[in-house]
Structure formats: C-alpha cells, structure tokens
TORTORBA-491513 format. One record per residue (C-alpha): x negated, y negated, z. Coordinates in steps of 0.25 Angstrom, whole numbers. Last residue first. Example, Ala and Ser with C-alpha at 12.3 -4.5 7.8 and 13.67 -1.06 7.14 Angstrom:
2
+-------+-------+-------+
!     x !     y !     z !
+-------+-------+-------+
!   -55 !     4 !    29 !
!   -49 !    18 !    31 !
+-------+-------+-------+
***
This chain:
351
+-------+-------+-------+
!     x !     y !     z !
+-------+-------+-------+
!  -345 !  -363 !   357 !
!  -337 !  -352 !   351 !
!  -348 !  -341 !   347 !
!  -356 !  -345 !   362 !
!  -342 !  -342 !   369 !
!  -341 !  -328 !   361 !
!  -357 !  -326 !   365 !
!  -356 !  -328 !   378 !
!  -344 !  -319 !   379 !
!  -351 !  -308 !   372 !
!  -364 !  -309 !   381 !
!  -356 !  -309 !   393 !
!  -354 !  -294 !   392 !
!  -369 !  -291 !   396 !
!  -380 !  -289 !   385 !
!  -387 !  -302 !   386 !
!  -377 !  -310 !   395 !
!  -390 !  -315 !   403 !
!  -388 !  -320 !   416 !
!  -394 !  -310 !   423 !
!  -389 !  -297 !   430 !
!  -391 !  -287 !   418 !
!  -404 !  -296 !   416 !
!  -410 !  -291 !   429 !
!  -425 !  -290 !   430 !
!  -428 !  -308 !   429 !
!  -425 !  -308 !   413 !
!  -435 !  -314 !   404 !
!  -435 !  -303 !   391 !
!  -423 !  -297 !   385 !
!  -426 !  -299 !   374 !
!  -423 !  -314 !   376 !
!  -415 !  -315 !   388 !
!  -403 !  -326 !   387 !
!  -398 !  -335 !   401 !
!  -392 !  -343 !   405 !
!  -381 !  -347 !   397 !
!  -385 !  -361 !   389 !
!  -374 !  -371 !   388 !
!  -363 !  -378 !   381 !
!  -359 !  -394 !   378 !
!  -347 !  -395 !   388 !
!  -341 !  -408 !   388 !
!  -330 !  -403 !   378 !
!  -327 !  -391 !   385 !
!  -324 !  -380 !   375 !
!  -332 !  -369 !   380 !
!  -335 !  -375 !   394 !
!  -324 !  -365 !   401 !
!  -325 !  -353 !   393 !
!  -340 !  -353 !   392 !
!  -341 !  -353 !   408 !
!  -328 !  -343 !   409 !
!  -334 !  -333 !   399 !
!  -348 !  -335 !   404 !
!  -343 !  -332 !   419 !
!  -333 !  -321 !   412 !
!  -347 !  -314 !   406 !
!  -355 !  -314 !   418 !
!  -345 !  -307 !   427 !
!  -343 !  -297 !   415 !
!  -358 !  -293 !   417 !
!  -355 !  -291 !   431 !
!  -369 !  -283 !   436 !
!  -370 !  -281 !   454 !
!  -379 !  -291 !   460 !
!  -391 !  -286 !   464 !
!  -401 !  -290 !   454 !
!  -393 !  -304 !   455 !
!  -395 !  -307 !   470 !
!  -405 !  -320 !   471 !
!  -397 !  -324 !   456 !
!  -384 !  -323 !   462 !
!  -385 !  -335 !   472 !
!  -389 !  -342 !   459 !
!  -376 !  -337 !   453 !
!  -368 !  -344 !   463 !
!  -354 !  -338 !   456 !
!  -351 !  -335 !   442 !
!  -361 !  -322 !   443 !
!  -350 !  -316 !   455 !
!  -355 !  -303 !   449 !
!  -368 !  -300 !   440 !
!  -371 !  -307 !   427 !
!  -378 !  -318 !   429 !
!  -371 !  -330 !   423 !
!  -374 !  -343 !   414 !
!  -375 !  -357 !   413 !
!  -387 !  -367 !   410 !
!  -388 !  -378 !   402 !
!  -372 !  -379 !   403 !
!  -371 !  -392 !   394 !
!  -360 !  -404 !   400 !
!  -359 !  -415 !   389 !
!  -363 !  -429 !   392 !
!  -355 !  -442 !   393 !
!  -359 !  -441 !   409 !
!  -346 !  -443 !   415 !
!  -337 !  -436 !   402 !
!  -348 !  -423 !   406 !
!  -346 !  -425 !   421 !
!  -330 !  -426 !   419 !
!  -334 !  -412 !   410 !
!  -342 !  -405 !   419 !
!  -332 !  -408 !   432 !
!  -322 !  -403 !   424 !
!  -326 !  -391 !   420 !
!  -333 !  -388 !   433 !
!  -317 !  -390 !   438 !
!  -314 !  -378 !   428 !
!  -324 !  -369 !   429 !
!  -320 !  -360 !   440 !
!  -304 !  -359 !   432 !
!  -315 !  -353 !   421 !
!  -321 !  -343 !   431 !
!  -307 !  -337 !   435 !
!  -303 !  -336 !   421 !
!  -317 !  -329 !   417 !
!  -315 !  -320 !   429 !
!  -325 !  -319 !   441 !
!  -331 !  -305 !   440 !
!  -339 !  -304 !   454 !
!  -332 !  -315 !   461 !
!  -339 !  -329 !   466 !
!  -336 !  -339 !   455 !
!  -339 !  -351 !   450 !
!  -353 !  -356 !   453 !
!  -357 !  -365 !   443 !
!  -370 !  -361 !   435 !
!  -369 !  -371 !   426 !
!  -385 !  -376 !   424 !
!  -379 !  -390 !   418 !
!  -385 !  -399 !   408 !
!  -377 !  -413 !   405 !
!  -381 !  -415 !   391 !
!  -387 !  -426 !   381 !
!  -397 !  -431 !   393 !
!  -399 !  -447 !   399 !
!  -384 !  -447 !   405 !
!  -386 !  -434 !   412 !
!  -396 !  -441 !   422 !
!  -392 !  -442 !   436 !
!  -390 !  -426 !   438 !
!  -380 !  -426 !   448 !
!  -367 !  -421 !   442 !
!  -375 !  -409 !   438 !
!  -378 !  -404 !   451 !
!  -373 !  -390 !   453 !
!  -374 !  -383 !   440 !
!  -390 !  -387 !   440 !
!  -393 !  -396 !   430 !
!  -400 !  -395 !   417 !
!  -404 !  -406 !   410 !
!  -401 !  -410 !   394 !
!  -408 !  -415 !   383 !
!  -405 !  -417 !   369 !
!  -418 !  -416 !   357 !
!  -425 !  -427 !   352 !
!  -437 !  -423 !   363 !
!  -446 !  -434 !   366 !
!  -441 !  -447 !   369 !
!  -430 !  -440 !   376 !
!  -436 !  -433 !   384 !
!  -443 !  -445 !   391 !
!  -430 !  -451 !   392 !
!  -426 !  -437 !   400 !
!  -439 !  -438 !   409 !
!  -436 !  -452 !   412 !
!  -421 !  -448 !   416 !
!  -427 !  -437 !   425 !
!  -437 !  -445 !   432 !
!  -429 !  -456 !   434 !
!  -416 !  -446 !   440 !
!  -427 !  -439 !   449 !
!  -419 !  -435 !   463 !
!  -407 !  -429 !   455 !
!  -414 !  -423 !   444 !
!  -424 !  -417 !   453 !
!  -413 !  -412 !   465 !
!  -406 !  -403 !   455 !
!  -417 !  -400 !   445 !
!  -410 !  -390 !   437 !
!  -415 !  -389 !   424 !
!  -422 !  -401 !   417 !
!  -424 !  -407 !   404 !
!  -416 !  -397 !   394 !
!  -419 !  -399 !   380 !
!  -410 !  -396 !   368 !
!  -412 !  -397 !   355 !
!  -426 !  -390 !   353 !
!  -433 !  -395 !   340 !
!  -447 !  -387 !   343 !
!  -454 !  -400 !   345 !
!  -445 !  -407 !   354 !
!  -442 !  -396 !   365 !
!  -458 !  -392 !   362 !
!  -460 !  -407 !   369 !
!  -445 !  -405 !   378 !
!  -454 !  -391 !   385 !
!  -467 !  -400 !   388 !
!  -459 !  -413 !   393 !
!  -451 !  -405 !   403 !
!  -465 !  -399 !   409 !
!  -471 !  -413 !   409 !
!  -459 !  -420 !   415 !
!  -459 !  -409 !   427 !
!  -473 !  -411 !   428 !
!  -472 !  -425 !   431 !
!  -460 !  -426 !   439 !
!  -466 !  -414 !   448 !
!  -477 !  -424 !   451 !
!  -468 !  -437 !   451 !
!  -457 !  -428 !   461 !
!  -472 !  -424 !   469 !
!  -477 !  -438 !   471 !
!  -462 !  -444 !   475 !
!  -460 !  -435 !   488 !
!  -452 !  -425 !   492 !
!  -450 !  -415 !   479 !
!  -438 !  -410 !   475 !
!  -435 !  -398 !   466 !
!  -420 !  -391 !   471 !
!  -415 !  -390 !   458 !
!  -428 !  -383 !   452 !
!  -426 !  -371 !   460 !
!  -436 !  -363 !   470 !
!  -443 !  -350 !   473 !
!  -450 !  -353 !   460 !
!  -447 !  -364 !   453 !
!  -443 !  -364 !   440 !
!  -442 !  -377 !   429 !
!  -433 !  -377 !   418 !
!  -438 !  -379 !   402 !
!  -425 !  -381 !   396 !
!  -425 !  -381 !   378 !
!  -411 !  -381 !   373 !
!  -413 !  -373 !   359 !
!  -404 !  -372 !   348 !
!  -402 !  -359 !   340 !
!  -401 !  -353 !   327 !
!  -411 !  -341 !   331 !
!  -422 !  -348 !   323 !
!  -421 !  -359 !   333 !
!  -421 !  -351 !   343 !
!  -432 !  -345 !   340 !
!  -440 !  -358 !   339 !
!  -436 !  -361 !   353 !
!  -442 !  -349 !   357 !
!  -456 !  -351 !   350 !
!  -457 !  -364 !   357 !
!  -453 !  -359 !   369 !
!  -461 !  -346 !   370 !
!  -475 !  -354 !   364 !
!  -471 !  -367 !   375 !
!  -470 !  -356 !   388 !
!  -457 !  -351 !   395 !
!  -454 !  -342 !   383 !
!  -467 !  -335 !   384 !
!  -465 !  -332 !   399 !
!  -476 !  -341 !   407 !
!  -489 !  -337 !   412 !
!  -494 !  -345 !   402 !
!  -489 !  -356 !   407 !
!  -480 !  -366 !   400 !
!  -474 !  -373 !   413 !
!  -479 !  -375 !   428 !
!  -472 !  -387 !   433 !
!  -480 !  -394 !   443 !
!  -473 !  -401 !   456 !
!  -474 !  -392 !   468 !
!  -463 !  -389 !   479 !
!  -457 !  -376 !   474 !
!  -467 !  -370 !   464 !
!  -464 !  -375 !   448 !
!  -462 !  -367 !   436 !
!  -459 !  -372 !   420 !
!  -447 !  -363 !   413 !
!  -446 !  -364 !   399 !
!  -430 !  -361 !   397 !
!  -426 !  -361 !   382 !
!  -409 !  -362 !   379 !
!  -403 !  -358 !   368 !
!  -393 !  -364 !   359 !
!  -384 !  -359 !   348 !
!  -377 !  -345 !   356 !
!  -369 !  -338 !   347 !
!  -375 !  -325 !   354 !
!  -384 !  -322 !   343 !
!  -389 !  -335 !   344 !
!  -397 !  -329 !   358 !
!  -399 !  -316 !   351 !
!  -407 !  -324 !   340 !
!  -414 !  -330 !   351 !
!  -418 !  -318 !   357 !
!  -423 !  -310 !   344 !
!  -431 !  -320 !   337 !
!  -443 !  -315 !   345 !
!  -450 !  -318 !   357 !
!  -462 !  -321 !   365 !
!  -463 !  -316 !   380 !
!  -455 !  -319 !   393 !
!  -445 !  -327 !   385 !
!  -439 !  -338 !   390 !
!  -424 !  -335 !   395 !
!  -414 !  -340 !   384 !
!  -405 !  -349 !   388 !
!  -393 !  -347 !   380 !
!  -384 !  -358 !   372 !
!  -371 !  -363 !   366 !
!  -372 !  -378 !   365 !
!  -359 !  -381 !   362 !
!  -355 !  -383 !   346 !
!  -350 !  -397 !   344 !
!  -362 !  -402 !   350 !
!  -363 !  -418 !   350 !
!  -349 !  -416 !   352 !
!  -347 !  -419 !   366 !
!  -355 !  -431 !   367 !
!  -350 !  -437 !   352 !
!  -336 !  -439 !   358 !
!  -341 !  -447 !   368 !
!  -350 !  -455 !   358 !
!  -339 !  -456 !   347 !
!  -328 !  -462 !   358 !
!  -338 !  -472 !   362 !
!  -342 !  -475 !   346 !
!  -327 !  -477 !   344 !
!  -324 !  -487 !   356 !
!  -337 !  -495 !   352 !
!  -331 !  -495 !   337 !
!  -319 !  -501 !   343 !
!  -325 !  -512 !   350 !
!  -332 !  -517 !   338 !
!  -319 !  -516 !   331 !
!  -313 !  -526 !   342 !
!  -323 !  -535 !   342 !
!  -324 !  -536 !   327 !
!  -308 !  -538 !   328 !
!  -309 !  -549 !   339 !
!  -322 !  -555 !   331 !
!  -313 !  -556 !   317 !
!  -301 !  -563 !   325 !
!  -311 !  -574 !   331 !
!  -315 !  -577 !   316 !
!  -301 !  -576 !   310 !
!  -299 !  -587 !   321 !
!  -310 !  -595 !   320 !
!  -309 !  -596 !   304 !
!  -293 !  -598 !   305 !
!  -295 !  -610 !   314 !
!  -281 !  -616 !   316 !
+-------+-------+-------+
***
C-alpha cells in the first residue's frame, strides 16, 4: 500500500473542496453585497437649476426634508434634426451654467447632502426618446457632441467630489440603436470619474436598454401610469403597483443590479397617477388635488420602501426660493407647501 500517494490524493480532494467552498461564500458575499452597498436608500430631490445665484437657504430646506441626496439638472439644447449641443451659455440660467453648478454642488454639500449630478438634454418642440438620425454622418456628429457635452459636466462631476453621475436621460431609440457608442462612453467614464454611474431610462423601456451591466444602478424615470380617477386611494394605487414590483425586482435578480427611481413624482391636479404627460399640455387647467398628489407619493414610497432591490430615488421636482417654476407651481410637481410635503418627508425620515 502506498500510504504517501494516498494521504497525498486525499490532501488534493480536501483543497478541492475547500477551495470550492470559499468560491460559494465570495458568490453569496457578492449578492448580498449588491443590495447593501446602501443600507440607507438614496433619499433624494432634483432641485430645479436656479434662474440666478443662490444662497444656503434651498439646500438646507432640501435636508430639512430628511432628504440625504439631491439631484442637479444642467440642461444642454438641441433643434429637432440637427446635431450640436448647445450647453454653458451665457444666455443660460445660473444653475444650468459651470459657476451655478459648481457653487450648487458646494451648497449641498455644506447642507449635509450628496449629490447625483444629470446634465439632460431639451429639444424644443421635441423629446430626447425619439432622437434618430438616418444616416451614419449625422449619429457620428451628434455622437461627438453629445460625448463632449457629457464629458464637460462628469470633469466638474470628478473635481467637486460628486457621488453620483447620470450619463444619459431618456434616449429611447439612441440607447437602443447605439449600444457601442454608449458602452464606450460609459468605460470612458470610468476612467475619469471615481464616482458610480447610472442612466436614466424612460418608465416604458427599461427592459431594453442593452447596457445595465456596465453601470452600478438600473435608472428609471417612473412615471407609470396607474390610475385614471381624480383621488385614487393609496390602497388602490399600491394593489397598482404590485405586478411593477415584481417585474422590477425579477429584472433587478436578472441584471444583478438594484432598481433607482432617477426620476418619480406627481403634479398635483386630479387623475395626477395617470398619463401625466397628457396632463402636462392641460395642467393650467386642470382643477388643483393636493391630496391626489399626496396618496400617489404615499403609495409609491409605500410600495418600494422596504424593497430589497430597490435602492431610492429623486422626486421631481424642488424650487429654490421659489425661483424656476413654468407660472403654475400650485399645479406642479413640487410638494413645497402642499400636503405631500409631510408625507414625503415621513417616508424620507424612515428610509
């Protein structure tokens, strides 16, 4: 009998078998670990920019509100069918240019809060989600500007310590059409900006965006439509909710990436749970439901709260000083001084 070959043969079967053991504790510790890189949600508000300079004021009402994140939104501008981003302009509201951002993320940061920094694109007369282009001259053109436009907001992004930087908003048919553009742009990123990174997609297309696997979120503008009545109850919109639960968290599990509302929120006028960009071309006239608003955050917050694969979101939208709105703040999406601002800010206590 060969007692060295054998107590040899035995010493490789149990290194074998510890080896595989450690390999089924690190995979257990990495899926944990991508739910609990935030114990604490992020809890935030999107901050409209500024018109004019500000003060410490705003901010320090947005963390009033138990909020710990907000949300900056330089906007560049394009004209339907052409492919230059126009960003930084003078002409620009304070907040939309470098000086406002830079000063604004500052004053957040002296307010105790963290900042996700999402420069999004306008086009007049149009939206982002249906930006195409025919031919491959003008999608290289747009491509470059786009880049330069994105990598001039991350640069301050980096050197003003932001946390979180959004990378795109919306672009239906361009993040669908362009994955190589986009998953160059996002290593590109990377390289630059030691922060985390997320995209923004449109409520309606999530599932198709082809490139959550190169980001740290799963970004979702989540403006679901739920509910047609004037004052849908918070019950009623929760039992809404449900099979959206469950398609975010098996999409979550698919993906290994937790679900972030990079956008949610309600005008607060009747039927505000339902197609709320129909209700955006008749929102002046659309009779005032503060207590609408309130159950559609009640029911929102209620639902996602707790959620494991949920890792919180930005209501749309905060006015600083008052300052930004489009002549119908009563209507808007702001719960500044309406009754949603109290439940916002019970949810924002407990997340």
């Amino acid at each position: 009998m060969n007692i060295r070959n054998n107590t040899s043969n035995h010493f490789f079967v149990k290194k074998k078998a510890l080896l595989f053991f450690f390999f089924i504790v690190s995979l257990f510790l990495q899926s944990n670990q991508l739910f609990s890189q935030f114990s604490n949600k992020l809890d935030g508000i999107t901050m409209v920019a500024p018109p004019k300079a500000i003060g410490e004021a705003p901010l320090n009402n947005i963390s009033d509100m138990n909020a710990e994140w907000v949300c900056l939104v330089p906007y560049g501008f394009v004209r339907k069918g052409k492919t230059e981003v126009q960003y930084n302009l003078e002409r620009q509201w304070w907040g939309e240019r470098e000086q406002g951002v830079r000063e604004s993320i500052r004053l957040a940061k002296q307010a105790g809060l963290m900042v996700m920094l999402k420069p999004q694109i306008y086009i007049p007369g149009g939206w982002v989600g249906e930006l195409t282009f025919d031919n491959e001259k003008d999608w290289q053109s747009w491509e470059v500007s786009f880049k330069a436009f994105t990598l001039f907001w991350l640069k301050i992004a980096e050197e003003e310590d932001v946390e979180l930087f959004c990378i795109g908003t919306e672009y239906k048919l361009f993040a669908q059409e362009r994955e190589k553009f986009w998953r160059s742009l996002i290593d590109e990123a990377y390289n630059q900006y030691c922060g985390m990174i997320t995209y923004s997609s449109n409520w309606d297309g999530f599932e198709k965006i082809p490139f959550w696997d190169a980001l740290d979120y799963i970004g979702v503008s989540t403006y679901f439509p739920l509910s047609e009545e004037k004052t849908p109850s918070v019950d009623a919109l929760i039992k809404k909710w449900e099979p959206i639960y469950d398609d975010f968290k098996a999409f979550s599990k698919k993906i290994k990436k937790p679900i972030l509302f990079t956008e949610y929120g309600y005008l607060s006028v009747d039927g505000c749970a339902g197609k709320t960009w129909e209700l955006e071309k008749v929102v002046k006239s659309t009779p005032i439901n503060e207590q609408a608003q309130a159950n559609a955050i009640e029911a929102i917050l209620s639902t996602f709260g707790e959620a494991e694969f949920w890792a919180g979101g930005f209501l749309w939208k905060w006015f600083p000083d008052g300052m930004g709105h489009e002549g119908y703040p009563k209507r808007d999406y702001t719960v500044q001084q309406k009754i949603g601002q109290s439940t916002l800010k019970k949810h924002y206590q407990k997340l």
